[in-house]
N, C-alpha and C positions, 0 to 999 in steps of 0.2 A: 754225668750231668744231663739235665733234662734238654729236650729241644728246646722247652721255651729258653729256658734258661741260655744257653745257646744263643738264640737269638736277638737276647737283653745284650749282649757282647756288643753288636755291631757298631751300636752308637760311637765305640772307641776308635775306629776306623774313618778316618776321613778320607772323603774321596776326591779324584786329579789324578790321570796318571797313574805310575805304580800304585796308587793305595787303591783305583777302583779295579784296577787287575788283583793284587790282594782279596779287594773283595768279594770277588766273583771266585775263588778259588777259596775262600772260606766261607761263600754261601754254597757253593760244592760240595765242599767238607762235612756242611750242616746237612746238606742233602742223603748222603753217601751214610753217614750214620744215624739218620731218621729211620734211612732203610736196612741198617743192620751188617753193611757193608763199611767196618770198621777198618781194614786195610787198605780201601780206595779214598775213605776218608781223611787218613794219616798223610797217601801222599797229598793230597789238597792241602791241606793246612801247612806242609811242607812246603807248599809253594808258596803258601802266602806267609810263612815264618820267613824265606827269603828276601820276599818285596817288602816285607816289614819286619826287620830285625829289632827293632822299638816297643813293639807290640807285645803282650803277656797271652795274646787271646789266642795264637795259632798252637804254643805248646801245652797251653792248659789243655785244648782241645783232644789236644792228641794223648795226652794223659788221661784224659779220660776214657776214649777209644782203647787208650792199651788195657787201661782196668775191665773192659768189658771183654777182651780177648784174654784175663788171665796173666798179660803177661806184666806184673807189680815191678820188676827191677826196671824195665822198659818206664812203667808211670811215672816209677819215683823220681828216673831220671829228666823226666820231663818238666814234671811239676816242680821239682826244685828249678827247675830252669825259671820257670814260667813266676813264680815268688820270688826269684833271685833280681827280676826284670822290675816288676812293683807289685807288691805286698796289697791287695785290698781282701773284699769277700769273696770272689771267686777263686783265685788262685789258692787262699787260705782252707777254703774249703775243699778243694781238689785236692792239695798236700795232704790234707787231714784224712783225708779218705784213703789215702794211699798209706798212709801212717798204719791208721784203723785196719786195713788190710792184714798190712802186716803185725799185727798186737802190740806197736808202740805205739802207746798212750800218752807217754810222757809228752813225745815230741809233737803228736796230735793235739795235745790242749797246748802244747808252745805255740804251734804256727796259729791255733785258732783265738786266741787270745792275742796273736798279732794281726790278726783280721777283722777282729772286735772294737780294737783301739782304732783301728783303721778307718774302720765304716762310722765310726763317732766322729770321727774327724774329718768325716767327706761332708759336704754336702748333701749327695744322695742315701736315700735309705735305702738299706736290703734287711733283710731280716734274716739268712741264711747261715752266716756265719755263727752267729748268736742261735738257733736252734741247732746246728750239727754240734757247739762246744755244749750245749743242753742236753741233744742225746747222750752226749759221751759220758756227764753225770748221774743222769738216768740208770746207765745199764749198771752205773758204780753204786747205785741203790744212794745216791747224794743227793738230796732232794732239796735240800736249802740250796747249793747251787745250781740244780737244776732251774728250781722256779726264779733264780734273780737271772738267768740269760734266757728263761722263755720270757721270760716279762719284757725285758730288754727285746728280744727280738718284736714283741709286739709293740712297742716303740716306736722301733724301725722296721718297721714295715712297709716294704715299698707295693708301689701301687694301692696302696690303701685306700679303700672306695665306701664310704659312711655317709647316708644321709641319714639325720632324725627321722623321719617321718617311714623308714623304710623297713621291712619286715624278714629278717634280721636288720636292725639298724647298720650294722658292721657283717660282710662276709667273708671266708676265708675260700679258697678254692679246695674240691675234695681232698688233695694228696697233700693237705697242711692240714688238716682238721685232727689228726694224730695227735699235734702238739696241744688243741685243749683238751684233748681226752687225759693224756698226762698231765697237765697241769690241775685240772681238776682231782684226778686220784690222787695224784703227790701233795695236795694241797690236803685232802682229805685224811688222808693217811697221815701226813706230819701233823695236822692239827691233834690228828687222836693220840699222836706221841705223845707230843708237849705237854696237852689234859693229862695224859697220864703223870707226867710228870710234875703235875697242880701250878702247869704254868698258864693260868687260862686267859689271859688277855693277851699274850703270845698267841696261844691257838685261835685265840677270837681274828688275831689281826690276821691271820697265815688265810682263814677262811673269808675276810671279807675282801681281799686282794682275789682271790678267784672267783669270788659270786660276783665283783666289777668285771670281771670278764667275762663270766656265762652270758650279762646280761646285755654287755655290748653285742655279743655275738648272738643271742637269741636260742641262748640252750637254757630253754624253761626244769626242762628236769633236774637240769643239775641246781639252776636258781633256787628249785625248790628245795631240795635236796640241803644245799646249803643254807638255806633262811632256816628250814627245823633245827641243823646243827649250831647255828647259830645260837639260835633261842636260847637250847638246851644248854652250850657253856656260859651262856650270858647269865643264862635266871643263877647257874651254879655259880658263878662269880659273884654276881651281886650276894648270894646267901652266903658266900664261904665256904660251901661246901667241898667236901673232896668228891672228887667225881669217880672213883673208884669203892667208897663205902655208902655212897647213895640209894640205897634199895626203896625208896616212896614209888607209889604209882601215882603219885599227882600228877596232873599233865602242866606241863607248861605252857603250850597251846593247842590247837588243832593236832598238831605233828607227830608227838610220841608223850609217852610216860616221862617219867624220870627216871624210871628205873633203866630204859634204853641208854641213856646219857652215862650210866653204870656200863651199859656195855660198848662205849663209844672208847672209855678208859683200858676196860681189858685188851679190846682191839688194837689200843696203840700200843702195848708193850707186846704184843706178838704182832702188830704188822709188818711190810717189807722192809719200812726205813727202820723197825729196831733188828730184823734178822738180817738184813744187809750190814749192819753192824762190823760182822767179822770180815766183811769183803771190805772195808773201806780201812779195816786196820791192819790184817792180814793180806787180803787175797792180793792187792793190787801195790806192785812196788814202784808205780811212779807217783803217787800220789796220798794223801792220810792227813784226814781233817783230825786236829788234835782234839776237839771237844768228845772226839769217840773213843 
């Protein structure tokens, strides 16, 4: 887990007494593994898991410490600790990672899918839990659920900072900016499936859900990117046409031919979401979307 992250915990800690000694032994903790000194960290959070036996925040901690030393039986025992105490997005997120360690998948999209419900049901937003159950579909080449818990994570997204007038309207911090680059590709790519499979108002809608997002966050390239693909299934929808025996060079606008929109077809029966195909039926046994 990140420092900052880390330090988004503290609010859980009330202070008086044992809880401001707790704290100061889990801003210690915080200290101790900022600096990479994950064993002086462990005992810190140990102390403050004593002053606060109530608390999820001092075992998570050290569950993550141990994942940076390698030592996964040490996390897992932690981190079940620490979800055992209450289930939100951090806890749920740290189990999962420890899961993902270890290559149970199964039990990583369980806890993360209990950390999901969870943060729906809080008051506050994180968005955390909802992109780490996102990566996990990602790598499963599952891009329809990927994009319904990236979307969801942009939902909830905490500390979300938007004004109109601002340039990006919406920003995200560098080390989140990963998840629209997937979401544009996974968008892009499943649109070309669908088209290929002459389902063009499906692919129309898969791409105008991710150009709403380029354009809140002020990624003109892909904006544009997405408006040509757009065009190109829309003029083929509105004609009927198959997008796969389309060979005209008329343009539909500025953007491309039409015979491009031909190659937008072939692209999606050899793209990642159709070759990930056999990982999603085959490769992976905790999981298999039946539509494949």
């Amino acid at each position: 887990m990140s420092r900052v992250l880390l330090l988004l915990l503290l609010s859980s800690m009330q202070c008086g007494g044992a809880d401001d000694e707790a704290l100061r032994h889990l801003l210690l903790g915080n200290e101790f593994a900022g600096q990479g000194k994950h064993i002086e960290a462990v005992e810190a959070w140990r102390a403050a898991a004593v002053l606060r036996p109530d608390s999820n925040v001092p075992n998570n901690n050290i569950a993550n410490s141990y994942l940076s030393l390698e030592r996964v039986d040490d996390a897992l025992d932690e981190a079940k600790e620490a979800f055992r105490r209450k289930i939100d997005y951090m806890t749920s997120v740290t189990l999962s990672n420890v899961y993902k360690k270890k290559k149970d998948y199964r039990n990583a999209e369980d806890v993360l899918l209990q950390g999901t419900a969870s943060t729906m049901a809080s008051p506050h937003s994180h968005e955390h839990p909802f992109w780490s159950l996102a990566s996990l579909y990602w790598d499963q080449g599952d891009y329809i659920e990927f994009l319904k818990y990236a979307h969801l994570g942009l939902e909830y997204k905490s500390k979300m900072s938007c004004a109109p007038a601002a340039e990006p309207p919406c920003a995200l911090p560098a080390f989140e900016l990963e998840i629209l680059d997937n979401i544009f590709n996974a968008s892009a790519d499943l649109s070309s499936y669908i088209a290929s499979q002459h389902d063009f108002e499906q692919a129309v809608g898969v791409l105008k859900q991710a150009l709403r997002v380029a354009r809140v966050y002020g990624r003109h390239d892909v904006v544009h990117s997405a408006e040509c693909k757009l065009d190109c299934l829309q003029t083929l929808m509105q004609n009927g046409k198959n997008i796969s025996s389309r060979s005209s060079t008329q343009n539909t606008s500025e953007c491309a031919p039409l015979h491009n929109c031909a190659a937008m077809g072939a692209q999606g029966r050899h793209s990642r979401y159709a070759r990930m195909a056999a990982v999603r039926i085959m490769g992976c046994d905790w999981r298999h979307r039946r539509a494949d």
